[in-house]
C-alpha positions in Angstrom: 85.8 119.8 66.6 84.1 116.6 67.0 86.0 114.4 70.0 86.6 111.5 67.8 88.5 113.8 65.8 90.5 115.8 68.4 91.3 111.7 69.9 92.5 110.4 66.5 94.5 113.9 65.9 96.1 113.3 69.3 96.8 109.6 68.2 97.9 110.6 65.5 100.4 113.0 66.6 101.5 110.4 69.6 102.7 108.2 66.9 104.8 110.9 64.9 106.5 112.4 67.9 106.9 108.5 69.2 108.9 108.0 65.6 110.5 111.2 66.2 112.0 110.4 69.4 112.9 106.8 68.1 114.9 108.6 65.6 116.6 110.9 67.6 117.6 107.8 70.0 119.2 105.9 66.8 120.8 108.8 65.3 122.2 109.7 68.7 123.1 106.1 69.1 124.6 105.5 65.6 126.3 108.9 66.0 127.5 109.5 69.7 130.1 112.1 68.9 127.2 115.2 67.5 128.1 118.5 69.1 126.7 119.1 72.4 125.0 122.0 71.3 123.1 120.4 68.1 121.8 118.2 70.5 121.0 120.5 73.2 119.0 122.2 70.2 117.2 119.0 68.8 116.8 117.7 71.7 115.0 121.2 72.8 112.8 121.0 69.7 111.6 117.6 70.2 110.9 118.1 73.9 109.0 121.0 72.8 107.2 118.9 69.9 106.6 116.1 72.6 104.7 118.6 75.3 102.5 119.8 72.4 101.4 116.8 71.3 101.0 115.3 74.8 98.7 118.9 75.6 96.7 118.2 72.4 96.0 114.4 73.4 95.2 115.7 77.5 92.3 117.7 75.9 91.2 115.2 73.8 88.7 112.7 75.2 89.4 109.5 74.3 87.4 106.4 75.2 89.2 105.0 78.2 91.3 108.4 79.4 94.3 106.4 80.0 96.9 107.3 77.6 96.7 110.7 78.3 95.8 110.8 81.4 98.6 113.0 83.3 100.2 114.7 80.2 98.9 117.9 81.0 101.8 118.2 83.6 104.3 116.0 81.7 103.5 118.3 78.6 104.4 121.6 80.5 106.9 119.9 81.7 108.2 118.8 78.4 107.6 122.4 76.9 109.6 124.2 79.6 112.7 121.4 79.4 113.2 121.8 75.4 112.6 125.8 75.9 115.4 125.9 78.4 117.5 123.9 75.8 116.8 125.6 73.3 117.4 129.0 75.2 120.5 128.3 76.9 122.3 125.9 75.4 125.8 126.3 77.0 123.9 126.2 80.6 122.5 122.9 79.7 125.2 120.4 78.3 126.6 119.5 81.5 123.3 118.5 83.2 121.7 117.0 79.2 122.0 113.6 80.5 120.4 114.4 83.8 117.8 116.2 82.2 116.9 113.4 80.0 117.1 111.1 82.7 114.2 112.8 84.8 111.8 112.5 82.0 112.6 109.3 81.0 112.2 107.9 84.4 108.9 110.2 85.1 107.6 109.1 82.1 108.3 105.6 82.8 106.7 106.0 85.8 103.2 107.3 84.9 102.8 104.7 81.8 103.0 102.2 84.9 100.5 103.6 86.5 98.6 103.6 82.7 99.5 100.4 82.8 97.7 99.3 85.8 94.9 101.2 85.1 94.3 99.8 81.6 94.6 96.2 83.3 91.5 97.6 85.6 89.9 98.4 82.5 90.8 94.8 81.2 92.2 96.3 78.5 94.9 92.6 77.1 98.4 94.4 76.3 99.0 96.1 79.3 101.8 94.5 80.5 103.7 95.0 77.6 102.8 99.1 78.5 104.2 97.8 82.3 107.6 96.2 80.7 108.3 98.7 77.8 107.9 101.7 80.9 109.9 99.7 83.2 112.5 99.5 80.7 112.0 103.4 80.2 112.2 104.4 83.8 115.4 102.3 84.5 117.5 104.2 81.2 116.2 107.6 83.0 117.9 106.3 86.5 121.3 105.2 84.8 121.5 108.4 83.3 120.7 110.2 86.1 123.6 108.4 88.0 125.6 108.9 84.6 128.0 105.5 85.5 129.9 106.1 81.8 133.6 107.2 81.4 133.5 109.0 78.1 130.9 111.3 76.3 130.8 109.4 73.3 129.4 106.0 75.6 126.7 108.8 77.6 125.5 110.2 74.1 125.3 106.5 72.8 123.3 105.6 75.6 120.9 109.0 75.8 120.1 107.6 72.4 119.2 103.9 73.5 117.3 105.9 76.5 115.4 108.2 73.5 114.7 105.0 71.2 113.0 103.1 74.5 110.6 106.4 75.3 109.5 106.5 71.4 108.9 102.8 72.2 106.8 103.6 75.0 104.3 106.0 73.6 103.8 104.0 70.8 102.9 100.8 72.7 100.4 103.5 74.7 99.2 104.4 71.3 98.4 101.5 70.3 97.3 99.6 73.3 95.8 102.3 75.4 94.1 105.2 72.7 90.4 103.8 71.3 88.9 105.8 68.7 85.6 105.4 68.1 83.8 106.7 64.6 81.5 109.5 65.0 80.1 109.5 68.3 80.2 112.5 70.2 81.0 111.5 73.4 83.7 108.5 74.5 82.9 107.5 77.5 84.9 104.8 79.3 83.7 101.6 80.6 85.3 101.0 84.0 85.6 97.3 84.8 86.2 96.6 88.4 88.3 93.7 89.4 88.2 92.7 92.7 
């Protein structure tokens, strides 16, 4: 497969799990008292989904390596989360929010780092990348800490959490992923800033 097309497949497939997880976050918002284990099994599903696509775009070579630059971990790590939900979901509701906490904030985390590195690379909308993760990483630390009283407010705010990751990879999508039309190769242009 040409790299151009394996880039704008991983795009591509960054946006639909991105709208994916978006809608998980409002339906999970809009509708905070689902059973524990429906969402232990969607939630498994889309974390599954998620690491796939975030494998695919790792192997793919797109022009500035930035967007996908550590989801060969974060995908693995994705993929064994949603197959542990999915597996054992009685195991996992107590610790759900927890669980979704870590990779929201690790998430958050590396798209800062993107973030700086597509300001090296001069690329304009990174800070919106820096805010969107900040945002991101700081819903994975509150539910971590879980400060809520009732199940109903956690679930409510998994889904605000969900929504603001969705967010995320779709800024990175579109601010981070270059596709260019049949070349062969992609390479990056590194700009140094002193």
């Amino acid at each position: 497969m040409k790299t151009w097309n394996a880039v704008r497949i991983a795009k591509i497939g960054y946006i639909v799990i991105s709208i994916l997880f978006c809608a998980g976050g409002l339906l999970l918002f809009l509708y905070p008292y689902t059973a524990a284990t429906a969402l232990c099994y969607i939630g498994g599903v889309l974390l599954i989904l998620g690491g796939a696509v975030k494998l695919a775009g790792y192997f793919s070579r797109d022009l500035y390596r930035l967007a996908f630059q550590f989801d060969l971990a974060y995908g693995l790590l994705l993929m064994a989360l949603g197959l542990i939900m999915v597996l054992r979901p009685q195991g996992v509701i107590t610790l759900l929010h927890f669980l979704i906490g870590v990779v929201l904030l690790s998430d958050g985390l590396f798209k800062i780092q993107t973030a700086l590195d597509a300001k090296r690379f001069g690329l304009p909308r990174w800070q919106l990348i820096a805010g969107v993760a900040a945002l991101t990483g700081f819903f994975g630390v509150v539910l971590m800490v879980n400060p809520f009283q009732g199940a109903a407010m956690l679930t409510a705010f998994m889904g605000v959490g969900l929504l603001a990751e969705g967010i995320l990879n779709l800024c990175v999508a579109a601010c981070a992923v270059k596709v260019i039309e049949k070349r062969e190769e992609q390479a990056p242009k590194i700009i140094d800033i002193p």
